[in-house]
C-alpha positions as semicolon CSV with decimal commas, in nm:
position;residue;x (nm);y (nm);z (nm)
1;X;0,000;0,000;0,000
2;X;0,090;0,349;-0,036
3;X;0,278;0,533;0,248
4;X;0,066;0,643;0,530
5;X;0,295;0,917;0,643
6;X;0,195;1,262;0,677
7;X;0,464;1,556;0,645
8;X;0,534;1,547;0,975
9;X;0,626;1,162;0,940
10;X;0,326;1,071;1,207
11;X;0,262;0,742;1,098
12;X;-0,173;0,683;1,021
13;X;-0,235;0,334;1,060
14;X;-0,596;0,359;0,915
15;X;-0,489;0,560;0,647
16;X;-0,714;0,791;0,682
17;X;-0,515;1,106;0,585
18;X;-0,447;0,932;0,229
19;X;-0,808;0,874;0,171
20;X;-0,904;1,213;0,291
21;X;-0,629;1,342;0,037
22;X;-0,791;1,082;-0,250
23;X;-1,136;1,244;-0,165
24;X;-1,029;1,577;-0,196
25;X;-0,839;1,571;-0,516
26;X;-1,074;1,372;-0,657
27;X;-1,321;1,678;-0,607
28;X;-1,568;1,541;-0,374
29;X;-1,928;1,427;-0,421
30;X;-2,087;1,490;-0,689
31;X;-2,441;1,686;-0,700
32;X;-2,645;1,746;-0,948
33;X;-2,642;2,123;-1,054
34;X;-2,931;2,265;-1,082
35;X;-3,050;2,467;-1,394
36;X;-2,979;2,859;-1,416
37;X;-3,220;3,094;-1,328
38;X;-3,374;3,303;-1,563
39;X;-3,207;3,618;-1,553
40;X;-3,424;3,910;-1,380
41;X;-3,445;4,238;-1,541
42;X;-3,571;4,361;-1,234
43;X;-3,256;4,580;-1,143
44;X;-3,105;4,635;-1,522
45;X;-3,450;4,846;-1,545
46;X;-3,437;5,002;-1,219
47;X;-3,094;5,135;-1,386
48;X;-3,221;5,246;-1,668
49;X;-3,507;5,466;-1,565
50;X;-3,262;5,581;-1,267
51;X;-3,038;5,737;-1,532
52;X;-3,324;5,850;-1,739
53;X;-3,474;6,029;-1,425
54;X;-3,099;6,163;-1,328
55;X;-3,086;6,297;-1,704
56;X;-3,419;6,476;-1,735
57;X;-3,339;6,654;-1,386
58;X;-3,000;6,763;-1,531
59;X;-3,145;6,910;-1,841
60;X;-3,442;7,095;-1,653
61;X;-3,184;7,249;-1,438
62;X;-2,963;7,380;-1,709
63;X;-3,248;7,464;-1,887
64;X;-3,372;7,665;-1,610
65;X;-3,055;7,810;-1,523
66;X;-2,999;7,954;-1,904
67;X;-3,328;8,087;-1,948
């Protein structure tokens, strides 16, 4: 078998750090991954209408402010 010794050299008789190595370069379990959401628009339009807003307010001031 493979040698159960850690870096320290403390010898594992169950060999559990190896498998625990195995497991986690192996990548663990694996799940099922569930499908995407479908992509909001919820904020993306908040944005918009924010900078819409922002630009009317800009152009009412400098419009007021030339006039």
């Amino acid at each position: 078998m493979a040698n159960n010794q850690g870096p320290q050299g403390n010898y594992d008789p169950a060999g559990s750090t190896q498998m625990f190595r195995a497991f986690v370069d192996e990548g663990g379990p694996r799940t099922p991954q569930q499908p995407a959401a479908p992509a909001s628009s919820g904020p993306r339009v908040g944005l918009i209408i924010g900078i819409v807003v922002a630009v009317v307010v800009v152009a009412a001031v400098a419009w007021l402010a030339l006039k």
